[in-house]
C-alpha positions as CSV (number, residue, x, y, z in Angstrom):
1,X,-36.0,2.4,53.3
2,X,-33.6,2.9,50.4
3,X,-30.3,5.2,51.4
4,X,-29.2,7.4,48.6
5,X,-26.6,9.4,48.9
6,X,-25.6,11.8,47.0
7,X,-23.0,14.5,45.4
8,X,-22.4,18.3,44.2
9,X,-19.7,18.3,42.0
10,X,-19.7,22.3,42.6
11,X,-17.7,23.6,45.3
12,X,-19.7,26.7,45.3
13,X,-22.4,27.2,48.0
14,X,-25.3,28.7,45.5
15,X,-24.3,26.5,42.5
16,X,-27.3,25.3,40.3
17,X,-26.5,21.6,40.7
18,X,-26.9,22.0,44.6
19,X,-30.4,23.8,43.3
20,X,-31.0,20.9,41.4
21,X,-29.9,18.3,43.8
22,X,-32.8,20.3,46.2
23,X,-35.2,19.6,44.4
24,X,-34.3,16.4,43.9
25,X,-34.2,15.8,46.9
26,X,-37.7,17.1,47.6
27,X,-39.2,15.0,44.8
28,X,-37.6,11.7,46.7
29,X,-40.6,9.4,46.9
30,X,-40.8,8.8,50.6
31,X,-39.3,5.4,50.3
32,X,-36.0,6.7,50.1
33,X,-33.8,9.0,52.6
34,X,-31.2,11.1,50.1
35,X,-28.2,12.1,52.4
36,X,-25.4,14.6,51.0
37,X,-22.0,13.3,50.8
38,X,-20.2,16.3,51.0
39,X,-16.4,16.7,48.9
40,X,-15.5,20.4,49.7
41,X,-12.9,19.3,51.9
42,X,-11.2,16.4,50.3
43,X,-7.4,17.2,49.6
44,X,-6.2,16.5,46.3
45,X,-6.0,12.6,45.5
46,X,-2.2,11.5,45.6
47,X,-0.9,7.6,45.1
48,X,1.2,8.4,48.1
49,X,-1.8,8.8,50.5
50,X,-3.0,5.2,50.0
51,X,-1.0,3.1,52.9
52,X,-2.1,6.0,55.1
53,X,-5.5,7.6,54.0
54,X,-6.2,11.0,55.7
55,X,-9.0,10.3,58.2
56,X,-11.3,12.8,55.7
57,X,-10.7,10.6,52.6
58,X,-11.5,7.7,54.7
59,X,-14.5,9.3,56.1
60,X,-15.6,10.5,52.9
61,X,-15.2,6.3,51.6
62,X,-17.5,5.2,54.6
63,X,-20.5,7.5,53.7
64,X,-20.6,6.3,50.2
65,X,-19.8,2.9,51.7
66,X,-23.1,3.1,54.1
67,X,-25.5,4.0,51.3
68,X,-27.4,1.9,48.6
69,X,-26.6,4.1,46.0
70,X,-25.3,7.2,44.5
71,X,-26.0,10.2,42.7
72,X,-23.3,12.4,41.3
73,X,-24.5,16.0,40.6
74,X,-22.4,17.3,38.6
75,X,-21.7,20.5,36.6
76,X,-19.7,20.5,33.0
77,X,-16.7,22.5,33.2
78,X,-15.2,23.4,29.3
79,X,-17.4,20.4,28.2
80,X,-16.4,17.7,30.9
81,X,-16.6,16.8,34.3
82,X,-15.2,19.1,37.1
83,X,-12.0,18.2,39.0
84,X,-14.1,18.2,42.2
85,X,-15.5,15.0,40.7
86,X,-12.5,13.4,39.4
87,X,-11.1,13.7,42.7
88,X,-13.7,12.2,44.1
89,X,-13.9,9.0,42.1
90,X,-9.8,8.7,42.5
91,X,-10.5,8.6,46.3
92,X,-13.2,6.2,46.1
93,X,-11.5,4.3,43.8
94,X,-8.3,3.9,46.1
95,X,-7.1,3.2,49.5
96,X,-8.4,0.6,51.7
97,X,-11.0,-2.3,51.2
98,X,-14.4,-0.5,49.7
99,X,-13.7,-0.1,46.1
100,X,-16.3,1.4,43.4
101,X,-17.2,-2.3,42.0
102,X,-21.3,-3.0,42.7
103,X,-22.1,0.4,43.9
104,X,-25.4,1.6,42.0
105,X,-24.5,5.0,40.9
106,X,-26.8,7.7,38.6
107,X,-25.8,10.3,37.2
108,X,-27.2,13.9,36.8
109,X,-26.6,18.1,36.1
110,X,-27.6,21.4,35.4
111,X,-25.5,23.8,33.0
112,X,-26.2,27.1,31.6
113,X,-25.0,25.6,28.4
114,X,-26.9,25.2,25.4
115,X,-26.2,21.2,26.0
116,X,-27.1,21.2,30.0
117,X,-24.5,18.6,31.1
118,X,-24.5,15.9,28.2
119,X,-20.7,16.0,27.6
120,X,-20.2,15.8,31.2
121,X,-22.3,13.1,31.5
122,X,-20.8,11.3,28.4
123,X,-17.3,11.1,30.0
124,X,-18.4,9.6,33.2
125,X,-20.3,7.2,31.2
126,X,-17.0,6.0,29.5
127,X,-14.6,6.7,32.6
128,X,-17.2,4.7,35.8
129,X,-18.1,1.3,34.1
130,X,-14.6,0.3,34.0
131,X,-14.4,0.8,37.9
132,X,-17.7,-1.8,38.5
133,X,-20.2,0.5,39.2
134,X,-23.6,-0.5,38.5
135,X,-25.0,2.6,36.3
136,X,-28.4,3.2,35.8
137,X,-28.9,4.7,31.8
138,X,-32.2,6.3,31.8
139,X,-33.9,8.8,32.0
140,X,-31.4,11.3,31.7
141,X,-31.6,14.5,33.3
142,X,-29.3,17.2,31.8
143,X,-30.8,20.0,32.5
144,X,-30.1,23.6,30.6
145,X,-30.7,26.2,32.7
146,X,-31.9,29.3,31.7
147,X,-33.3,32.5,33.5
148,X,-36.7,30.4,34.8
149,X,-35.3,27.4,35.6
150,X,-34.8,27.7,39.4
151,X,-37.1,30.3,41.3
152,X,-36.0,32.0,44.3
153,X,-37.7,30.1,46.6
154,X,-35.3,26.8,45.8
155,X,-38.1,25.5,43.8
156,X,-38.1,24.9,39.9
157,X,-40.2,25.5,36.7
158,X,-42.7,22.8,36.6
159,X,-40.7,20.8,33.5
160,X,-37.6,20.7,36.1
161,X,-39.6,19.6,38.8
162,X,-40.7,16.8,36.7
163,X,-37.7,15.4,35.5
164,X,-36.1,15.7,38.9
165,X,-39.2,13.8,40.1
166,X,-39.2,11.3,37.3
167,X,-35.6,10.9,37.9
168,X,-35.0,10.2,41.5
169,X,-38.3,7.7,41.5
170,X,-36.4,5.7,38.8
171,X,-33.5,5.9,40.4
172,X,-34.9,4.6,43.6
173,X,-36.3,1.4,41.9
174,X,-32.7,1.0,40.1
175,X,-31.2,0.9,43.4
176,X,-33.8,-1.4,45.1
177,X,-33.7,-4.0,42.2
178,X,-30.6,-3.9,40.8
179,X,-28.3,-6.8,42.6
């Protein structure tokens, strides 16, 4: 079985990338087991912390460390990534012997812009490859989310659904094939 873990780049409990990571998350071919790697309590990345990483930043560096691959979640925040995310990569990026180099990462987000999460997207399409990771292209899943888009029952208009479904079974085979 393939481990996935993955990210919310919102802090917020009721955010509409943890809706979308849900139903990611329930489309998950049965093949793979998608665990959250939470980052609401990370402190602020500083160069200062890396001799001595806090034993949450280290933490935080052994879940990603113990998965296959990883899927960022992420909002878009005045048309680019949220800080929540930035921190994030900094930490993972820094501070003791697992670095970002090999891991299979995908990326994708919901918005209630007219663009979904594209720009987001964009920048940490420029910003990760320089780090090693091994990012998967396509599909893409940005979604825009409008009134119908989630129900209240944490499931998702059927074109969601499928996109989130098509998505993570791609994903899966990146991560089981990609060396």
């Amino acid at each position: 079985m393939v481990k996935i873990g993955y990210i919310v780049g919102s802090l917020a409990p009721d955010s509409i990338n943890r809706k979308l990571a849900k139903v990611i998350v329930a489309q998950a071919p049965e093949r793979a087991e998608l665990i959250e790697i939470s980052i609401a309590e990370l402190p602020l990345y500083d160069r200062h912390l890396d001799e001595d990483f806090p034993e949450v930043m280290t933490k935080f560096k052994q879940e990603v460390e113990a998965v296959d691959g990883l899927l960022l979640v992420t909002p878009e925040h005045n048309q680019s990534f949220p800080a929540p995310v930035k921190n994030a990569i900094d930490i993972l990026s820094r501070g003791g012997s697992f670095q970002l180099a090999g891991l299979r990462l995908g990326i994708v987000g919901a918005s209630p812009g007219r663009f979904g999460t594209i720009n987001s997207q964009s920048q940490l399409r420029q910003s990760l490859p320089p780090l090693g990771v091994k990012l998967m292209g396509t599909p893409v899943v940005a979604e825009t989310v409008r009134e119908n888009t989630f129900n209240e029952d944490g499931t998702a208009a059927e074109g969601t659904t499928k996109r989130a479904k098509d998505y993570i079974e791609a994903f899966t085979t990146f991560v089981e094939t990609t060396p």
